[in-house]
C-alpha positions in Angstrom: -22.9 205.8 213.3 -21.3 207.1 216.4 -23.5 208.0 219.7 -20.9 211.1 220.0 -21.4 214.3 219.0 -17.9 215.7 216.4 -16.7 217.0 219.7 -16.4 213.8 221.5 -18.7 215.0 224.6 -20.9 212.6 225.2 -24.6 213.2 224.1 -26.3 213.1 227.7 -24.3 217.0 228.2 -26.4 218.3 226.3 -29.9 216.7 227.0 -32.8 219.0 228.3 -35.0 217.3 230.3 -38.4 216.7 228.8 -41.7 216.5 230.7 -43.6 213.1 230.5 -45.2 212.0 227.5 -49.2 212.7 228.3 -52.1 213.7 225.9 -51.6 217.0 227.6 -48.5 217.7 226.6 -48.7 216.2 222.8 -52.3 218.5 222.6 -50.0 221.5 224.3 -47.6 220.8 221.2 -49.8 220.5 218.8 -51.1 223.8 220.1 -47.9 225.3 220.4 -46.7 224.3 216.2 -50.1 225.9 215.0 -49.6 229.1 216.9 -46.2 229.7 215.7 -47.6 229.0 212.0 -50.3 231.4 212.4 -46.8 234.0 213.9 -49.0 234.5 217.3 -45.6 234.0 218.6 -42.3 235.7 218.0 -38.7 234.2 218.6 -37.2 237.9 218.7 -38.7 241.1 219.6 -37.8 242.6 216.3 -38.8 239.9 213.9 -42.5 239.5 213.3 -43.0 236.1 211.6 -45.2 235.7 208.6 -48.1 233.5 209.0 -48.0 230.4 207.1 -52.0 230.0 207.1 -51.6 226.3 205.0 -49.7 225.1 207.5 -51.6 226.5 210.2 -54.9 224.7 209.1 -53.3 221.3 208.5 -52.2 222.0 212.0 -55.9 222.5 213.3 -57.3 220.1 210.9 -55.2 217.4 212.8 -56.1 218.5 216.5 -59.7 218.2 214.7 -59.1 214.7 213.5 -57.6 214.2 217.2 -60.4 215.1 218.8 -63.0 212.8 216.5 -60.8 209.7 217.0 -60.7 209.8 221.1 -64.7 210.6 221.8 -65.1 209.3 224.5 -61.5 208.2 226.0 -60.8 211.2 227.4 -60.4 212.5 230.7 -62.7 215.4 231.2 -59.8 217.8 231.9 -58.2 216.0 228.4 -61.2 216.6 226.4 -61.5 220.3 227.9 -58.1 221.1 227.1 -58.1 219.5 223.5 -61.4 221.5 222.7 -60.6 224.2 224.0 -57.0 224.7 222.3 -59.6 223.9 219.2 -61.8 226.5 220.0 -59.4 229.5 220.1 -56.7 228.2 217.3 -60.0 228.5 215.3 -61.1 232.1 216.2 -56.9 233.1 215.8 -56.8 231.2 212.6 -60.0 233.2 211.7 -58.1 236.5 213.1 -54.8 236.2 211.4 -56.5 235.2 208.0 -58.6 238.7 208.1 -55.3 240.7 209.1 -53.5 238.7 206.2 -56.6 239.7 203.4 -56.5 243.0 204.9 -52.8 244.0 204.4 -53.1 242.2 201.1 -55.5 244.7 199.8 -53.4 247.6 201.4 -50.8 246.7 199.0 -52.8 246.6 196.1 
C-alpha cells in the first residue's frame, strides 16, 4: 500500500497538528463524541442534528467505566475534569431525552 495519497502529494501536506496525547484531551473527546450524539452541537447553522440517545449513553456509560477504573490515579484537576464532563453529559443527556419524549407525543 502506498504512503501517497491518488494525487501523489505527499501525506505530511495535509497533516493538522494534533495536541499531545493526555487524559485531558482523550476525556475532552470523549466529551466532545457524546455531545454531538445528544446534537448539543451543530455542524451548520441550518441543520439541527437528531439526537442519537443510544449512542449517546454508551458514550457516558464509558466516561463512567473511565472514571471507576482510574480512582485514585488521577490528578485532582484530571479527576475534576472527568467528573465534571460526567456530571453535565448526565443532566444534558437527561435534557435532550425529555425534549425527545416531548416532541414524540406532539406528533402523536
Amino acid at each position: 500500500m502506498s504512503d501517497q495519497l491518488p494525487d501523489e502529494t505527499p501525506q505530511e501536506d495535509f497533516q493538522i497538528p494534533l495536541p499531545p496525547a493526555s487524559f485531558s484531551f482523550l476525556v475532552l473527546s470523549l466529551r466532545t463524541q457524546a455531545e454531538l450524539q445528544l446534537g448539543l452541537m451543530r455542524y451548520s447553522e441550518e441543520e439541527k442534528p437528531e439526537p442519537n440517545l443510544p449512542l449517546a449513553r454508551h458514550g457516558i456509560d464509558l466516561m463512567a467505566v473511565l472514571l471507576e477504573k482510574t480512582k485514585g490515579n488521577l490528578t485532582m484537576e484530571e479527576h475534576r475534569l472527568l467528573e465534571n464532563s460526567l456530571t453535565e453529559l448526565r443532566f444534558r443527556f437527561v435534557q435532550v431525552s425529555d425534549d425527545v419524549a416531548k416532541a414524540a407525543a406532539q406528533k402523536a
